[in-house]
Structure formats: C-alpha cells, structure tokens
VOLOKOL-100838 format. One record per residue (C-alpha): x, y, z. Coordinates in steps of 0.02 Angstrom, whole numbers, padded with zeros to 5 digits, always signed. Layout:
BEGIN
XYZ ...
//
This chain:
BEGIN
+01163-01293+00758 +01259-01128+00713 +01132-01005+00641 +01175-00888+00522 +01076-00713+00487 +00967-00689+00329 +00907-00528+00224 +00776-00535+00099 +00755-00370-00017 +00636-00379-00139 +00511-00221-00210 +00367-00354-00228 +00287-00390-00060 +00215-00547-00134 +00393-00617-00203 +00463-00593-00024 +00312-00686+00075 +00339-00816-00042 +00520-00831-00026 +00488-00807+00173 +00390-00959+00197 +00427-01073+00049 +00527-01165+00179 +00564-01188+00382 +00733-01058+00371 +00795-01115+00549 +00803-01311+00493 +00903-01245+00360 +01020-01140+00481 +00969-00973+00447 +00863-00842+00549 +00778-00725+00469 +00821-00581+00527 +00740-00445+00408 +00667-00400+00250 +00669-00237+00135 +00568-00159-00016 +00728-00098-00089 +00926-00082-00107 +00939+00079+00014 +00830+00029+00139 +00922-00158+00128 +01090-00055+00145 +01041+00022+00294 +00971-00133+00379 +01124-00228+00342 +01250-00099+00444 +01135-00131+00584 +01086-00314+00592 +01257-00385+00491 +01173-00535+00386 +01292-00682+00323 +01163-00674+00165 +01071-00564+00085 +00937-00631-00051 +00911-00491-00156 +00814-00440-00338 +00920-00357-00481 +00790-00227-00519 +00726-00114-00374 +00701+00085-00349 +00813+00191-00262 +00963+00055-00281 +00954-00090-00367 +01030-00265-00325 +01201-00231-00395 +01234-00080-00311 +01157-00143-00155 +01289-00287-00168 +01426-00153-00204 +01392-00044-00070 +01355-00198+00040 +01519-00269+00033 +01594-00110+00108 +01518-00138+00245 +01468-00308+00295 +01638-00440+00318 +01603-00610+00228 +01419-00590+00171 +01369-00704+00031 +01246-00655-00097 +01108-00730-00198 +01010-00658-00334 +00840-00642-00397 +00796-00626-00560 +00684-00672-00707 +00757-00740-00875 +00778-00575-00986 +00895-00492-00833 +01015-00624-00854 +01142-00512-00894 +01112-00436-00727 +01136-00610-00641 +01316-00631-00736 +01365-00453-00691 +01307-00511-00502 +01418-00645-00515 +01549-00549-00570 +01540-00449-00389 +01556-00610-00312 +01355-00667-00283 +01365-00872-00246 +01223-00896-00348 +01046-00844-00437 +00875-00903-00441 +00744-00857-00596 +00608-00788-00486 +00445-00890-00587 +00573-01058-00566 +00596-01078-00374 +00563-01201-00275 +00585-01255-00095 +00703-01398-00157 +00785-01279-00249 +00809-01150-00126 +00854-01281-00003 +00999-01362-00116 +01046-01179-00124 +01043-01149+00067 +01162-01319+00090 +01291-01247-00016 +01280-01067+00049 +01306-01111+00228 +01443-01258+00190 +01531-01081+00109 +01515-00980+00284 +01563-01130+00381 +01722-01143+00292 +01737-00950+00299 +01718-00944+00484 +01840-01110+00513 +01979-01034+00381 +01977-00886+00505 +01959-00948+00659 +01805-00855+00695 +01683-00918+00828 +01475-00953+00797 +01406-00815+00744 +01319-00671+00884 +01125-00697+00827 +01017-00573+00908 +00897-00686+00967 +00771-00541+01026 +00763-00455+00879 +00740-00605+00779 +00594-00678+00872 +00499-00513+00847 +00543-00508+00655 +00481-00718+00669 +00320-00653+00768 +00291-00518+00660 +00278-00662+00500 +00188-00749+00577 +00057-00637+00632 +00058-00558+00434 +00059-00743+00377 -00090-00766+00484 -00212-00638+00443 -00165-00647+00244 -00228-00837+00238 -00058-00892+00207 -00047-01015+00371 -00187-01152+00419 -00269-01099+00555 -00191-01264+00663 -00003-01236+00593 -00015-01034+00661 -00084-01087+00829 +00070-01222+00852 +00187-01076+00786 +00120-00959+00905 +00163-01066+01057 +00327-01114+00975 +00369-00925+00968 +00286-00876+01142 +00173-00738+01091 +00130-00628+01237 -00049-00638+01183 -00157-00779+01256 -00261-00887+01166 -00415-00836+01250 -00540-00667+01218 -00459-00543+01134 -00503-00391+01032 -00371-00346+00873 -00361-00141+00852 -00286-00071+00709 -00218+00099+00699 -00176+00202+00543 -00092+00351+00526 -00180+00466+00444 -00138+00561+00285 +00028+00455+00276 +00090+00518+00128 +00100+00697+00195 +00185+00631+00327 +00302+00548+00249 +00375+00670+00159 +00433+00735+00333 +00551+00596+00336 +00685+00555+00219 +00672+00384+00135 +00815+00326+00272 +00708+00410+00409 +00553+00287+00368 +00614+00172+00493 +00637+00290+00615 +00435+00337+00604 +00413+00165+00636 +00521+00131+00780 +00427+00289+00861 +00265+00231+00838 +00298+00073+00901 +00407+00127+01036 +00255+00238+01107 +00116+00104+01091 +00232-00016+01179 +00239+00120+01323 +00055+00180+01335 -00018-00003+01340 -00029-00052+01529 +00089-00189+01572 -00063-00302+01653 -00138-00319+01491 -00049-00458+01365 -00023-00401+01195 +00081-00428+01046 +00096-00278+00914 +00123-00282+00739 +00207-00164+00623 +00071-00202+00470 +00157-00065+00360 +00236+00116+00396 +00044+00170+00400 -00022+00027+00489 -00004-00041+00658 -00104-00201+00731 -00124-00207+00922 -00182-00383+00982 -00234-00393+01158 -00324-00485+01284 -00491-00419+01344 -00656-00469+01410 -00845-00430+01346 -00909-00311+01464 -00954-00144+01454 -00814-00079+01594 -00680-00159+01464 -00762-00068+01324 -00735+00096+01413 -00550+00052+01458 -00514+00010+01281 -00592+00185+01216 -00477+00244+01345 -00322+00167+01309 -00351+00213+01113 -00392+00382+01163 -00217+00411+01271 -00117+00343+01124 -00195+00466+00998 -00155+00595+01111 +00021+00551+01147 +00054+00538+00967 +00001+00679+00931 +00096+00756+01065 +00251+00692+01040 +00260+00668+00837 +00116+00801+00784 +00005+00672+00669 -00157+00597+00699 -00215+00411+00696 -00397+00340+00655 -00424+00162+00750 -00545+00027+00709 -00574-00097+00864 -00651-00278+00809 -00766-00371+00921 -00711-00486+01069 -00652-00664+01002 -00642-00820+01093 -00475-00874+01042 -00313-00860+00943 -00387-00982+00814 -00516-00808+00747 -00379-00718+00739 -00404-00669+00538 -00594-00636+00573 -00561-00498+00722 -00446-00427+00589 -00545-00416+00464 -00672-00345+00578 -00544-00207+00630 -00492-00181+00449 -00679-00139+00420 -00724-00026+00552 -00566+00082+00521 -00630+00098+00323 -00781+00175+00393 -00681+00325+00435 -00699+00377+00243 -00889+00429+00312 -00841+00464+00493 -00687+00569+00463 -00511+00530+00519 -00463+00538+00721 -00598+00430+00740 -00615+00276+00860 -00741+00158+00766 -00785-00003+00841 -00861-00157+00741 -00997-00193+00849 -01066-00022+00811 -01252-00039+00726 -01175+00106+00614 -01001+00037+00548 -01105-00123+00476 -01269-00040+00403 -01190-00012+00234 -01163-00189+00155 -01029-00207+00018 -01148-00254-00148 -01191-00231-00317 -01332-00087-00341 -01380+00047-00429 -01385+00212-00367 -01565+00301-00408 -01576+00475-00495 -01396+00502-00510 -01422+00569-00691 -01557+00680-00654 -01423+00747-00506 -01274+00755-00638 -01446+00859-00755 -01434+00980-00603 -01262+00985-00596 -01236+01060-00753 -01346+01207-00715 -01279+01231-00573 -01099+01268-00665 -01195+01335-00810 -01278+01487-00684 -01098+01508-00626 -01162+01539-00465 -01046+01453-00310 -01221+01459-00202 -01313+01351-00341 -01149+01209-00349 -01154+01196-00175 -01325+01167-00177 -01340+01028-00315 -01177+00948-00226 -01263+00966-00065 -01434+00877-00154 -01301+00733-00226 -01228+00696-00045 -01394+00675+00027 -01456+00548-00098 -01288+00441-00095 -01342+00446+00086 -01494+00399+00097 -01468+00281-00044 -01319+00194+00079 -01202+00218-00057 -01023+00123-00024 -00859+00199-00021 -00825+00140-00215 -00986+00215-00283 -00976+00368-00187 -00794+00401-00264 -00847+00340-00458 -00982+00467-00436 -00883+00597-00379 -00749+00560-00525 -00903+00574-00643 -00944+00753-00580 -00771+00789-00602 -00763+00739-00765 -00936+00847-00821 -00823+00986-00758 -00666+00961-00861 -00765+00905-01021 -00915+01048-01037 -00844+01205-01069 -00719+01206-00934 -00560+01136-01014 -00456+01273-00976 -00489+01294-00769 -00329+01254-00704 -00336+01158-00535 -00238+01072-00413 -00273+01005-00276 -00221+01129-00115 -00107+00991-00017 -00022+00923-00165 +00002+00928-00346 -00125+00822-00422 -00260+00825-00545 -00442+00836-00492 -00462+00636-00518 -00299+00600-00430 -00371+00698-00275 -00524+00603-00283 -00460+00449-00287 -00322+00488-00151 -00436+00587-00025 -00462+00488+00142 -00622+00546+00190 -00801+00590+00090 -00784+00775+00152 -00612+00793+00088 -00682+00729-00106 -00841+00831-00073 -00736+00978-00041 -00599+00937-00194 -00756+00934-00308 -00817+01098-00243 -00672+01188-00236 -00634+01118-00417 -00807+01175-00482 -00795+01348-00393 -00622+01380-00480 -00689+01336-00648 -00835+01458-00648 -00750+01617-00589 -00720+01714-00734 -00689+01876-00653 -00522+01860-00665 -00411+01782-00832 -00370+01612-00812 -00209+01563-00830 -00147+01473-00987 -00146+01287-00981 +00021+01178-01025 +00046+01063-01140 +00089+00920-01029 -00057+00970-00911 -00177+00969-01086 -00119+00809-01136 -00149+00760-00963 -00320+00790-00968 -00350+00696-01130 -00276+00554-01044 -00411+00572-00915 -00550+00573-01025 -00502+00461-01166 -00405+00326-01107 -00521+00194-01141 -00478+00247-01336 -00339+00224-01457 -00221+00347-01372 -00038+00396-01405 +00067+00532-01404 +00080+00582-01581 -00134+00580-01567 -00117+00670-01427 +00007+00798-01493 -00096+00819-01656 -00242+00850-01544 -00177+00989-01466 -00069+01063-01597 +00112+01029-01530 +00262+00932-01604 +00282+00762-01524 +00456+00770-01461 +00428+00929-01374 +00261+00871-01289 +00380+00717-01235 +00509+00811-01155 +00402+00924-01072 +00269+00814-01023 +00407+00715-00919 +00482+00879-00859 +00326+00939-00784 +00253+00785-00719 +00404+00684-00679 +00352+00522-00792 +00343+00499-00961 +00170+00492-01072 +00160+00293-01086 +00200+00287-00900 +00061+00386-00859 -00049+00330-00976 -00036+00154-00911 -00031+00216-00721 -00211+00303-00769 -00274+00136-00859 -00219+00017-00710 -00303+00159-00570 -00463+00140-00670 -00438-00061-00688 -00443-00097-00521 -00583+00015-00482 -00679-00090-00628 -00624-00256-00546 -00705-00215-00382 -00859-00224-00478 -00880-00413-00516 -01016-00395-00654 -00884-00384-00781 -00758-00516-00833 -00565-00475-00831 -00597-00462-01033 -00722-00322-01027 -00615-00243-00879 -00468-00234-01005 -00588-00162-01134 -00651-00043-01033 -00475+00017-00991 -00406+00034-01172 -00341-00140-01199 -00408-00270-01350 -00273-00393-01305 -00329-00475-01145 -00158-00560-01094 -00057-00399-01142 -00181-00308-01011 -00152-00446-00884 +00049-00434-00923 +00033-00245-00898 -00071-00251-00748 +00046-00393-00648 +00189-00301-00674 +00107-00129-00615 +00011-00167-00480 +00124-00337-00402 -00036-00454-00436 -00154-00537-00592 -00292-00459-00605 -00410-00605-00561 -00289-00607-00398 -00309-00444-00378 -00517-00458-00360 -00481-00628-00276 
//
C-alpha cells in the first residue's frame, strides 16, 4: 500500500493523543510521522520531514493554523490540509478553506468513523495528485517513523492509554530494542529547564533535544538493550535491560553518573535521575515508571544532580496523605516576631525552627510549599506592603518563586531572602508600581469579588491607566492574570481531595461551578475532576 506522511499540530497535548490513536493510521495509509504544540514549530518540522497532510488547530501561539497553512504551502509541494476547530471559530474554518484546506473537523464532534471517511477522501486526492503528475510512491523515511511510532507507543503506554496486552503485541510489532524481561526505567530531567531554555530560541528547542538524545544514545554501552524516550524537552525516559544484583546496581550508578557528567561537559546543564526498581517484564512497564517518576520528585528534598533510586528506604518514607501539620500556627506566632524584631538572626532562626518541624512531621512536597506560601503571605500582608522583591533568577513575585522553585532549599532561601529584604529599613525603599500593587492584591484577595475598577479604587489610580500599565509591566492583562493566579491556586486545592470541585471553585473566587470548570479546561488543557483524576 503507498503510505503517505502525516503532521499533527495541535497546542493541547490531550487533543493530539486523542487524534493519534483514535484510529490504526497505517491501515488508513498514512504514517505518522510527527506532531507539534504549535504553527512555528509545525513549520519547521514540515521543511524537514515533507508531510502529504498536515492536521492542524486554527488557534495556537506563536502562529496559528492559517498562517501555518500559508507559510506551509511555500514550502511543502502538494500538501493537503485539514482543520481543527470548535464551533464559534467557524469563520476560521471558511477562511481555511479559502487557502485551499480539504476539509475541517469540530474538535468535541470527531470520531474515528469520521476521521476515517475523512482519511478515504484525503488520500483518493494525493493519489490522483501523484498519478496527474506522474510522480512515483512517495520516499517514507521508514527510520524516523518507527522511532516517532515507538515513541507513542511508549507515551501511550505509561499514560494508561493502551491495555497492557495491546502495548505488548505493539511492541513486538514495532521491534523495540528492549526485551521483555528485567528491566529498570530511569528518568532524567533537566534541571531548572526554564532557565535553560531561554538559551535556545523557540526554533532551537529541537535542537536541545536532538543533543540530549544524541549523547545518551552514545554513553549507553552497546551490550545493554534499551529504547529511549523523548518524554518532553525536560524529560527523558531510558528503558533498559538489567538484572537484580548488587554489581548491576553499581554499573547503573555508573552509567547515570558518566551521562551527568558528559552533559554537563558538553552542554553546561545539570540533570537529576530517578532509577525504579528491577521489573520482570515489559507487561510493568507503567509501574517501573511510576516508580522512576517518584524517586526523581524526591529531589525537591534531596536537591537537584541527584541520583535517587526507588528502592531507597528514604525516597518511600514520606507517604502521599491527608494530615495535619502540628504547631504550624504557633511557628507562623514566632514568625511574626521574628520580622517584628527586624533582626535577620531571629528570621533565620524561626525559619530554621519551621523546617525542622515540617521535617520531623514528614511533611510532603504540597504542604511544605502551602506553608511556605503562607509565610509569604504574613510578610506581604503585616506591615510590609511596600518591600519590593523579586526573585534573583527571574522576575517573579514571592508566590510565583515559591511555587516554581525545584528544590525545598531554593523556597527556604526565596522566603528568607524575601523576609530579610522587607525588614531592612536602613536604607529607603523604593516606591512600589501600580501594576506591581495591584498585583499583590491579586495575591491576597483573589478568593473575593475582585476587578479592576475595585482594584484601581483600592489603590487610588484611574482604571484605564492601571490597565495599560499593568499589561506593560507584566506582559498580560489584569483578567489574565487574575485567572492565571485563581487556576495556580485551584489545582493546588484539588490535590487535596477533602474538598469537592464546588468548594475548590469557591475557594478560588468562583460561585458559578460550571463557569469555574469552563475557565479551568480551557486554562489548564483538562476538567478539573480530570485534572485530580
């Protein structure tokens, strides 16, 4: 059967697994062949891997679908087009056809008959292209498209998308180098990926990739079977087989150790691994990732650079429940003396008092960062409204830091450094913006009735103007950030599963329970209740 080559771009990773195995794309005639978040990096796939179609959404950042299918046509001969959309971007969809897209799909509508009766027509269109012009079967890179297959798969896998039986049958199918026999799965993360990132153009990204995997693929001995995954630009799965012994154990330290090294040899940034337990067989494969997955999280108390292995006594001591943490108000009590002696000896002190009773108390990653927000908080609300801070390796607000620090000793040392700032009054303080005061509000009160004409009335400034420059300043616009604030808190809430989705929304500023869910789908790419699912 001639096989033609398929692009998916979508900015929803869920939309795109869906589309990806909603049905068997080489019965249909089509390889996939790759898959992007957006129009730009779709662009730039498609000048290297030449698709016959690209399925693509209207609305996407850094290019949308239209352009993408502008820009696309310059430089890939006789590609055919389908679009995605939902029912109020129909006007998008005509325009689409307009450019000369065969056809569009309303994304909450589709169905594998659907997309199949779609398929038919689309390759009955390049057949008759390719027999008009006397072209022969089109050059499928075989290679790269049984690593992009294996790579599904292996996603498909560990996600719960694929019974455990149909994944096994695909594996053989596909010929993963891996054996179905003991294995270990070792994740490796790159750590603090967004500075990183910003090293690299948004065209570059794929380049950090390719170098990443192009340097685990040389330091893993060639005696050892493996298959590696590209989880994400941050994340890379290594899958290989091993034995239970203590001598393997050692090697694999080894090994892990060598590639941190050469990585941060050759591309100057650091990786923290976690390393599951030995498996039996291809058919665990989700458990010894999950296993991995939770050993590297432990790096939040370890530190990053770390190699953390699952069947360490120490990775599995602190069990993921519901509890309360003891004395925590009588800490926040000493707290505020602390700041009230203004005395950097006294806050590091009480902080020092806090750390040692979320430790002995085995606090988890979630409480240890809601605690830490609260301290934060006491800070900005008690007489300390005017410190400015932010945060020394980017420009964020105390609770942003918090939230996005990697590591307990980078949010202990955010806090500190926060508290510290705000009680040296040696020196003036520097007057506060607007957008950075309305900011703050939105920190503290956006479980409330909030808007920007409160907000403006609060702090004495006319409405428009706090608009303009609250987008200047902090490159969104108040409702934007608002909600951003509201969903950040919302899924913190949800990891707590003594409240309902109702009292979540509540708790976040919402009354109107399927407005909240509306809001947070089309924020955060989920439901809510799939979201804590």
């Amino acid at each position: 059967m001639m096989m033609f080559k398929l692009l998916i771009v979508d900015d929803e990773l869920l939309m795109r697994m869906g589309i990806r195995s909603m049905v068997e794309w080489e019965k249909q005639g089509f390889v996939l062949a790759g898959e992007a978040s957006n129009g730009k990096e779709a662009l730039d796939m498609a000048r290297s891997i030449q698709p016959d179609l690209i399925i693509t959404d209207i609305k996407m950042p850094l290019m949308d679908g239209l352009q993408l299918i502008r820009e696309a046509q310059k430089v890939v001969s006789g590609c055919k087009f389908v679009i995605l959309s939902y029912f109020n971007e129909f006007s998008y969809a005509k325009e689409a056809m307009q450019l000369g897209a065969v056809d569009y799909l309303i994304k909450n509508e589709i169905t594998p008959a659907g997309l199949i009766q779609l398929l038919e027509v689309v390759r009955q269109r390049l057949l008759d292209d390719r027999a008009s012009s006397g072209k022969s079967e089109p050059s499928v890179d075989y290679s790269e498209s049984l690593s992009y297959l294996k790579e599904n798969l292996f996603k498909d896998w560990i996600s719960g998308l694929l019974d455990v039986s149909e994944a096994v049958l695909k594996a053989e199918h596909l010929h993963v180098r891996v054996r179905s026999d003991e294995l270990r799965v070792i994740k490796f993360h790159l750590d603090n990926f967004e500075r990183v990132r910003k090293k690299y153009v948004e065209k570059d990204e794929k380049l950090l990739r390719f170098s990443i995997l192009n340097i685990l693929e040389e330091m893993i001995p060639r005696k050892w079977d493996k298959e590696i995954v590209i989880e994400s630009s941050s994340d890379y799965l290594l899958m290989i087989n091993t034995v239970q012994s203590e001598a393997a154990l050692a090697e694999i330290h080894h090994l892990c150790r060598d590639i941190q090294q050469a990585m941060k040899d050759f591309m100057n940034v650091t990786f923290s691994v976690g390393v599951s337990s030995v498996i039996r067989n291809l058919s665990c494969l989700r458990t010894a990732y999950r296993e991995a997955n939770h050993a590297l999280r432990n790096r939040f108390f370890w530190g990053t650079g770390r190699i953390l292995f699952y069947e360490n006594p120490e990775i599995n001591k602190r069990e993921v429940r519901e509890r309360h943490i003891f004395r925590m108000e009588e800490w926040k009590s000493e707290f505020r003396k602390a700041l009230d002696s203004q005395k950097k000896e006294k806050l590091e002190d009480a902080l020092h008092g806090i750390r040692q009773i979320l430790v002995s108390e085995q606090a988890n990653e979630r409480e240890i960062r809601e605690f830490y927000m609260g301290l934060a908080e006491i800070i900005s609300t008690e007489g300390f409204s005017k410190c400015v801070f932010r945060h020394s390796k980017a420009e964020m607000l105390p609770y942003e830091a918090v939230l996005a620090a990697e590591t307990w000793d980078e949010i202990h040392q955010i806090v500190l450094e926060y508290a510290s700032q705000c009680i040296v009054l040696d020196s003036p303080l520097p007057e506060r913006s607007y957008a950075d005061l309305a900011a703050d509000l939105i920190h503290r009160n956006y479980a409330e009735e909030i808007s920007l004409i409160s907000v403006a009335n609060q702090i004495n400034v006319n409405p428009s103007y706090l608009s303009r420059v609250f987008k200047q300043e902090k490159g969104e616009n108040f409702i934007s950030y608002l909600t951003r604030v509201r969903m950040e808190r919302a899924k913190s809430i949800l990891e707590n599963r003594r409240f309902k989705i109702s009292e979540v929304a509540e708790k976040v500023g919402y009354h109107n329970y399927p407005y909240f869910s509306k809001i947070f789908k089309k924020t955060v790419g989920m439901s809510p209740e799939e979201y804590r699912g």
